[in-house]
N, C-alpha and C positions, 0 to 999 in steps of 0.2 A: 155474167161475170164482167167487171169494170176492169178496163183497162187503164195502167197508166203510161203519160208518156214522159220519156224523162228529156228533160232539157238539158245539152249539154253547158259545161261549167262557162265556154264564154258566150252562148245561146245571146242572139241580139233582136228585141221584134223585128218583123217585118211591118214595116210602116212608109213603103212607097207612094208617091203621089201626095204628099201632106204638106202640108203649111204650119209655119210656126204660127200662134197665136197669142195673145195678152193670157194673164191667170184671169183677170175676171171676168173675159169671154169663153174662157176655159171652164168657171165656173158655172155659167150662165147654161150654157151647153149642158154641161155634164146631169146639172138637176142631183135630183137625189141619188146620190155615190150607193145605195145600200142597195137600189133598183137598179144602177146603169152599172158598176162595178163588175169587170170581168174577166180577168185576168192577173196579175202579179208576177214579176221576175228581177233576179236581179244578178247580177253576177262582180266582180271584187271590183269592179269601176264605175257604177251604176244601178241602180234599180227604174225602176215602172212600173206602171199599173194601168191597164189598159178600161175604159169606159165605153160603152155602145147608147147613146139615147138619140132622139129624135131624125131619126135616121143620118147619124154623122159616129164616125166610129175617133175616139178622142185617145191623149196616150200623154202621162205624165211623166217625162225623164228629168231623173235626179242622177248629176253628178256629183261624186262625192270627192272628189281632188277638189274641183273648183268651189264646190259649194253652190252649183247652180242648179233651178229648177228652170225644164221646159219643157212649154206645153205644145201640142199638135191637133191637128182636126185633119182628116181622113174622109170622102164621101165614100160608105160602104159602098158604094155602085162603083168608086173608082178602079 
């Protein structure tokens, strides 16, 4: 049986230890989004989406007041 888990409504990743980073090193990293894609969230002030490749765990926040996107790199060891 699967379980699910439910994210509360202002539910924010856990993404300590990270660095902000350009989009096109963001991109470079990330490789194919269809392979590294692994996660999704979003809550009335933001969304994400969370990326795992080359042993670096990545994470795309979009504010939706400001209209900003930003990106982060994480070392899964971290």
């Amino acid at each position: 049986m699967k379980t699910e888990t439910i994210k509360p409504k202002n539910f924010h990743p856990s993404f300590n230890h990270s660095v902000e980073i350009t989009e096109q090193a963001f991109n470079l990293l990330k490789g194919n989004d269809e392979k590294s894609w692994k996660d999704y969230g979003s809550n009335e002030l933001t969304e994400w989406s969370i990326y795992i490749n080359e042993g670096v765990k990545l994470m795309s926040l979009c504010n939706f007041l400001s209209g900003v996107t930003q990106y982060y790199v994480q070392d899964i060891n971290a």
